[in-house]
BATI-331480 format. One line per 8 residues: their letters; for each residue z, y, x of C-alpha. Coordinates in steps of 0.25 Angstrom, whole numbers, plus 5000, padded with zeros to 4 digits. Layout:
BEGIN
a) Z:Y:X | ...
***
This chain:
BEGIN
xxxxxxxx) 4954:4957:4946 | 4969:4959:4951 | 4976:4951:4939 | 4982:4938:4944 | 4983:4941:4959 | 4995:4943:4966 | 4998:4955:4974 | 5008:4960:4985
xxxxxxxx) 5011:4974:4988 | 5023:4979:4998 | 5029:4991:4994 | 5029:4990:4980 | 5042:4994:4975 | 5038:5011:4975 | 5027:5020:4974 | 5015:5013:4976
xxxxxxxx) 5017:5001:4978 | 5023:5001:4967 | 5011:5006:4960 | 5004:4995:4966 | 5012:4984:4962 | 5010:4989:4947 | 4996:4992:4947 | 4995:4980:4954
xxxxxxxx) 5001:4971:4943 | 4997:4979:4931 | 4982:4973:4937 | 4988:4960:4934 | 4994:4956:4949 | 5004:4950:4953 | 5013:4958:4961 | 5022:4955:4973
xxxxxxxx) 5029:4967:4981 | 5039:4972:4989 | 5048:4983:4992 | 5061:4986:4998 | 5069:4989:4985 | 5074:4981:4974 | 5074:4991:4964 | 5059:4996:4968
xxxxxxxx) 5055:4981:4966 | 5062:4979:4953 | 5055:4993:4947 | 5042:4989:4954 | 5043:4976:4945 | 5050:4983:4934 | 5035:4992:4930 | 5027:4979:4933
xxxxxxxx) 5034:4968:4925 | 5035:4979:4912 | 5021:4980:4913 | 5020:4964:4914 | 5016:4962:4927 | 5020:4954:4937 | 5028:4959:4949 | 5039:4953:4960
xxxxxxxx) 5043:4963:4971 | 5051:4958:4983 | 5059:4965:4993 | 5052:4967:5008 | 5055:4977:5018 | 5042:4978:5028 | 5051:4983:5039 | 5057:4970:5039
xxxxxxxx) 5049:4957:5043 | 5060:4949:5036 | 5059:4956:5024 | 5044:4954:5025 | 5045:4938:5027 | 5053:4937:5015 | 5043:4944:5005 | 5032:4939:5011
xxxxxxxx) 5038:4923:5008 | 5042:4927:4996 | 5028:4931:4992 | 5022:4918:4997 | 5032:4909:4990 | 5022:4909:4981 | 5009:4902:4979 | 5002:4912:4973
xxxxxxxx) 4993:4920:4982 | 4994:4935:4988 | 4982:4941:4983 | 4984:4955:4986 | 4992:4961:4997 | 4995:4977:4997 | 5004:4983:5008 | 5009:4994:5003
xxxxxxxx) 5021:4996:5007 | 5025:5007:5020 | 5036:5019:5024 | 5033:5032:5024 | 5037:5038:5035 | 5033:5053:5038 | 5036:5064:5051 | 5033:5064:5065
xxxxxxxx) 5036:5055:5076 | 5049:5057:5077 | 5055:5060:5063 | 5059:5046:5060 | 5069:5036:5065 | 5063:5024:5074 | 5067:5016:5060 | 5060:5025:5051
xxxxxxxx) 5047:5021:5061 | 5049:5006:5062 | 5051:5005:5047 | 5037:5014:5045 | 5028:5004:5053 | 5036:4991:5049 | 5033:4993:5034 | 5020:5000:5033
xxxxxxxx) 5014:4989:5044 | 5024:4979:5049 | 5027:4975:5036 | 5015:4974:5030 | 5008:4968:5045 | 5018:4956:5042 | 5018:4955:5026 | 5002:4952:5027
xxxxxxxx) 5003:4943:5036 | 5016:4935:5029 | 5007:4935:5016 | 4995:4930:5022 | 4996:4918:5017 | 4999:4921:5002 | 4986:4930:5005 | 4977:4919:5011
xxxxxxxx) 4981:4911:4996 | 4973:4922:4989 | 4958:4919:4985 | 4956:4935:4987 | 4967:4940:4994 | 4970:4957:4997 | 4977:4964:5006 | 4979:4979:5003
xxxxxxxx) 4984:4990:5012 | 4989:5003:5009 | 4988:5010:5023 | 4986:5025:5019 | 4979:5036:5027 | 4989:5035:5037 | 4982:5024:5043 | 4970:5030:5046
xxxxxxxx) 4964:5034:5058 | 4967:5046:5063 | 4975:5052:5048 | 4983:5061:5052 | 4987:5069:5039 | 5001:5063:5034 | 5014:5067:5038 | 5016:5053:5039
xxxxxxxx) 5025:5048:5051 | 5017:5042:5063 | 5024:5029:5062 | 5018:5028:5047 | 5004:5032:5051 | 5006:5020:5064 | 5009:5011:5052 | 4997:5015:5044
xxxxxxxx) 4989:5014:5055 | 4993:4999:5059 | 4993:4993:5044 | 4978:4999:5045 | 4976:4990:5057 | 4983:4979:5052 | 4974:4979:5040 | 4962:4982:5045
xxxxxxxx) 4963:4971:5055 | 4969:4961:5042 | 4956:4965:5034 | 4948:4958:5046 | 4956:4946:5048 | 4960:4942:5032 | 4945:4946:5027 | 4941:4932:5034
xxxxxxxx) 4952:4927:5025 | 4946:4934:5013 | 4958:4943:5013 | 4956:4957:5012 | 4962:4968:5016 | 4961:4983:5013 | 4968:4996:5019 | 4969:5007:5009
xxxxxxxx) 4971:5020:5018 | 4977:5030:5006 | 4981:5044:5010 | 4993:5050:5002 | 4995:5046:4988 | 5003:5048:4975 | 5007:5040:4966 | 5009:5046:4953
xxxxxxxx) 5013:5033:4943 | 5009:5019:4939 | 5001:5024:4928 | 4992:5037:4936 | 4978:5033:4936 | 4971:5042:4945 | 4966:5056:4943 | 4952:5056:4945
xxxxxxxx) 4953:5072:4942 | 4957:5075:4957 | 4948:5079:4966 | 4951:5073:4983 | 4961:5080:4989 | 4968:5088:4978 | 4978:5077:4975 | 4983:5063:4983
xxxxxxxx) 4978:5050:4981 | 4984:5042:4969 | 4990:5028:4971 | 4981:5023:4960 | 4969:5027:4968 | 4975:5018:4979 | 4977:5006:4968 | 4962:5007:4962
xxxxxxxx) 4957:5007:4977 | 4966:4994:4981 | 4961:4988:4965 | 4947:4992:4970 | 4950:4985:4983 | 4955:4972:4975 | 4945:4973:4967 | 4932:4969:4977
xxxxxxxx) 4927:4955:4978 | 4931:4948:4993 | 4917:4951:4998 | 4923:4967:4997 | 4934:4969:5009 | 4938:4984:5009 | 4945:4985:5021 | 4949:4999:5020
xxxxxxxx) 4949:5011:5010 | 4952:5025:5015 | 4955:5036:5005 | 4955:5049:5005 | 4965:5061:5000 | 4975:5072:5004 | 4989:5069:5009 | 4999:5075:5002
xxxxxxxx) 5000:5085:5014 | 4986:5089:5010 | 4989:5092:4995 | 5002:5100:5001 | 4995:5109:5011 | 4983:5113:4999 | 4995:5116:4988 | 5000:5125:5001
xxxxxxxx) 4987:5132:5004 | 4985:5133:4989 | 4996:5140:4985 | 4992:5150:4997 | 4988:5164:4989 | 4974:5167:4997 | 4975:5180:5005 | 4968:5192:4997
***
């Protein structure tokens, strides 16, 4: 289904965006990322090109429009369509209001939205070349409503809530395009290797979310016929302060 297409993902140089880059190409993609370090990119290409795949990263910092012009050109040197668009990419940035410098801020909102606000709208046209072009969005519970469970800073929940808007109002405008797009609203996730299918043995709530949980829902999402448009999929789990409060409560001797 995915084999031949070409896919671009931001923040594929670590954790996973990484994993998506080689689950991504071991489906028979080719792959196109960014990151901000060299040597992430060469050990991103590194596992894909062993397994015979094909991969090209390039260097993009979100933060910087510049930076953004330049991958984005780079991309549409070529001919060949954009077929899947997954933004991906963001900064963590946790505490209260004022734990972080003004620059720690700027640099929050610039890469989780900023960045991916203006690398869409750069690679429209590589999209618009596609027969059955997808844009994917990995938002995270942050961006819902009224979530309030993360120690997350405020600057990251107000960049989690603006790429929700952003895409939301996308998925109306490109649908007319035959475009889609769909924002996955994940809550906190591991990742524990390349290889981990997921363990159907937990019940909900014991453990986090697995990253390939996440991929099987994007390759679901891939997957429909253009006739299907899933705009949005929530999912549902502990965070990681959950899981730390229960192994506190449990190790609690009840009172005789």
């Amino acid at each position: 289904m995915l084999r031949g297409k070409r896919a671009v993902i931001t923040g594929g140089g670590r954790g996973f965006g990484r994993a998506l880059c080689v689950w991504l190409a071991r489906e028979g993609v080719e792959v196109n990322f960014c990151a901000r370090r060299e040597d992430d990119i060469q050990k991103t290409c590194s596992i894909i090109t062993a397994e015979s795949g094909m991969a090209k990263g390039y260097i993009c910092d979100l933060t910087q429009p510049e930076s953004i012009s330049q991958f984005s050109s780079q991309l549409l040197s070529s001919d060949k369509p954009i077929d899947i668009l997954i933004l991906n990419a963001a900064q963590w940035l946790s505490g209260r209001l004022d734990d972080q410098p003004d620059t720690e801020i700027i640099n929050t909102v610039s890469s989780g939205l900023t960045g991916s606000i203006l690398l869409t709208q750069a690679l429209l046209p590589g999209l618009r070349r596609s027969d059955s072009a997808d844009i994917v969005s990995i938002i995270s519970s942050c961006g819902v409503a009224n979530f309030t469970d993360s120690i997350a800073h405020p600057a990251f929940f107000a960049s989690k809530h603006g790429l929700s808007g952003f895409t939301t109002k996308l998925s109306q405008q490109l649908s007319e395009e035959n475009i889609r797009v769909t924002s996955l609203y994940p809550p906190d996730f591991e990742l524990t290797g390349l290889e981990t299918f997921v363990d159907s043995q937990a019940k909900m709530g014991e453990r986090l979310l697995n990253g390939r949980s996440i991929w099987e829902t994007i390759c679901f999402v891939l997957a429909q016929p253009r006739s299907c448009h899933i705009s949005n999929i929530y999912f549902q789990g502990p965070t990681r302060e959950d899981l730390s409060a229960k192994s506190r409560n449990d190790t609690i001797s009840p009172k005789k």
